[in-house]
C-alpha positions in Angstrom: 31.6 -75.3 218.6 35.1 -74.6 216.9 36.6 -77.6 217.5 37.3 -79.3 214.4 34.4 -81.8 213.7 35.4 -85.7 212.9 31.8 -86.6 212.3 32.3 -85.8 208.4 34.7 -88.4 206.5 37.3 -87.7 203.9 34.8 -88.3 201.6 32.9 -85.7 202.9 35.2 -82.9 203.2 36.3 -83.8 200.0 33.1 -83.3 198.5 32.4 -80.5 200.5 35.5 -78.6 199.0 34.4 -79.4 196.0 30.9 -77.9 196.0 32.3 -75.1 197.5 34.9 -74.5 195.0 31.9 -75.1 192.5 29.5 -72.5 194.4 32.9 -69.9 194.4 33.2 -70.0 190.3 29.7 -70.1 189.5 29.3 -66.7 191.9 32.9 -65.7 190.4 31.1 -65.9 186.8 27.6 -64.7 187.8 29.6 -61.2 189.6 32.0 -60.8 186.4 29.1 -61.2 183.8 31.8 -62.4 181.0 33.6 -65.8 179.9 37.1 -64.0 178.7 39.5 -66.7 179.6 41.5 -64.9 181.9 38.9 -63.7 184.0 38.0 -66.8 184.3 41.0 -68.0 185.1 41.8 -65.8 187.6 38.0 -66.9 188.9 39.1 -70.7 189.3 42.3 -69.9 190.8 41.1 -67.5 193.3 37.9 -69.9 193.9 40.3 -72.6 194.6 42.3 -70.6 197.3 39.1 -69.5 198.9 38.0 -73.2 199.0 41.3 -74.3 200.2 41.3 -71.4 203.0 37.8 -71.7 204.3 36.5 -75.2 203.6 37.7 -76.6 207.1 36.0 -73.4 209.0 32.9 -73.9 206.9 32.8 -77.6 208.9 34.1 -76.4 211.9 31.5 -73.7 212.0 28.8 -76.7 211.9 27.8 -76.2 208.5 27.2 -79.8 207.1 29.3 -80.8 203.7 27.9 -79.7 200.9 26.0 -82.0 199.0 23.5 -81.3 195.9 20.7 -82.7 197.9 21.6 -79.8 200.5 22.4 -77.2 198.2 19.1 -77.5 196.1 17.0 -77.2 199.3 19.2 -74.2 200.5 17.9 -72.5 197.0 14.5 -73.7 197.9 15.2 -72.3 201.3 16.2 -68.4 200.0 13.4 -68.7 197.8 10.8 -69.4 200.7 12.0 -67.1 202.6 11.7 -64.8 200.7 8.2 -65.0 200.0 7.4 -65.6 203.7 9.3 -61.8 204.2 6.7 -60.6 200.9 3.3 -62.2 202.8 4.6 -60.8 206.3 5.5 -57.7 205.2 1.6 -57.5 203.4 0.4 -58.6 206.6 2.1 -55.8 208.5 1.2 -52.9 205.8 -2.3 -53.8 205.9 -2.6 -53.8 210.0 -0.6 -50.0 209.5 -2.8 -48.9 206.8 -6.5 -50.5 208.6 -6.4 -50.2 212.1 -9.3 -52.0 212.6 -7.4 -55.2 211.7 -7.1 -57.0 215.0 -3.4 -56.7 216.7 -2.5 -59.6 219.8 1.0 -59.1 220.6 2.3 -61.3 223.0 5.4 -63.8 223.7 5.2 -67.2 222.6 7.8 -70.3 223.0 8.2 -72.6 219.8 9.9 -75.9 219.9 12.7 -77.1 217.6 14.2 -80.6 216.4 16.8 -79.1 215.4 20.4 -80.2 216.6 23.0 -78.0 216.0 23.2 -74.0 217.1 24.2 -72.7 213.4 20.3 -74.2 212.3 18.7 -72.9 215.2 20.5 -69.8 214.7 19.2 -69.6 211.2 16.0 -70.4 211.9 15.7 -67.4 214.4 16.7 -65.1 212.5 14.7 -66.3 209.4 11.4 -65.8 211.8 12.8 -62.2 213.2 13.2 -61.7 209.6 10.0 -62.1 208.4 8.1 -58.9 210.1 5.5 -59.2 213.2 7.8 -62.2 214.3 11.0 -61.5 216.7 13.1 -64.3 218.3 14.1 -62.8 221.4 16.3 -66.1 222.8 17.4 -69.3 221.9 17.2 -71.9 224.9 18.1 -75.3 224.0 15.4 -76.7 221.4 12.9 -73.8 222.4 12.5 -70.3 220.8 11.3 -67.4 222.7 9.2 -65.1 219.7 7.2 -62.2 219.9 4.2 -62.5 217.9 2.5 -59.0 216.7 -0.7 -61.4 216.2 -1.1 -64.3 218.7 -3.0 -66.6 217.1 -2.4 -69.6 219.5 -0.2 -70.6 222.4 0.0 -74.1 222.8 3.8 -74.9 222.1 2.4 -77.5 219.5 0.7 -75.0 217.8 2.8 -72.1 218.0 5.6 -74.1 216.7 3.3 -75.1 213.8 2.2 -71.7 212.5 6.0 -70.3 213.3 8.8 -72.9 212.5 7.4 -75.7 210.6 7.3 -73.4 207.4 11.3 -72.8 207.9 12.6 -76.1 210.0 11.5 -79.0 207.7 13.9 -77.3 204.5 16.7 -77.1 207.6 16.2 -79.9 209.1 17.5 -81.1 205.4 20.6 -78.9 205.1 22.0 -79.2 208.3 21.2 -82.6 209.1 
């Protein structure tokens, strides 16, 4: 996994750096709140170390280059997530606060396409993240969850209700 990746072109890590850089000054200008011109110099040029420093490992890591295509489904992404964390959380308040609600835990297997262990690894802990869902291993293109409400367990299904809601915007970004 850290051995330096030839699958991306010079075009593509060039690119990559550059989006990077990009992402680095727009967060540099976002955290400082101001547009003084040395602040903002001092932004570009520590953005541009970072870049320099890091953009290799990003690849190396098995991150995909950065593309806008990726990028806008990665803001998709946060902001799906974060409303699948909002409904599971409701879900989980309203089984603590009426009891009555049916509970079915139980251990269920879910299938992935995706290829590469950062995306998987992602995806795990996106479904742990969302509450009543826990990924306890990661075994090839399968997914070991615990379920606080088991509402199938059919892999086909499982995987369904589970990943689909999380793979298809990852299957984007890292592939």
């Amino acid at each position: 996994m850290h051995k330096k990746d030839n699958n991306y072109s010079g075009k593509d890590r060039i690119e990559g750096f550059l989006w990077l850089f990009f992402f680095l000054v727009t967060l540099w200008l976002l955290l400082t709140s101001t547009f003084n011109y040395q602040e903002f110099l001092v932004g570009i040029v520590i953005s541009f170390i970072i870049a320099i420093v890091t953009h290799e490992s990003y690849i190396q890591l098995g991150f995909p280059p950065i593309t806008l295509k990726r990028f806008g489904f990665l803001i998709l992404y946060i902001f799906i997530l974060f409303w699948e964390i909002i409904k599971a959380n409701l879900d989980v308040a309203s089984r603590i606060i009426r009891p009555s609600l049916p509970i079915n835990p139980g251990v269920v297997i879910i299938k992935t396409q995706l290829k590469s262990d950062i995306a998987k690894t992602i995806l795990a802990n996106s479904i742990t993240l969302t509450p009543g869902t826990f990924t306890l291993d990661i075994e090839e293109d399968r997914l070991l969850i615990h379920w606080i409400d088991v509402k199938a367990t059919a892999i086909e299904e499982t995987t369904e209700i589970i990943g689909k809601r999380f793979e298809k915007y990852l299957k984007v970004i890292f592939q």
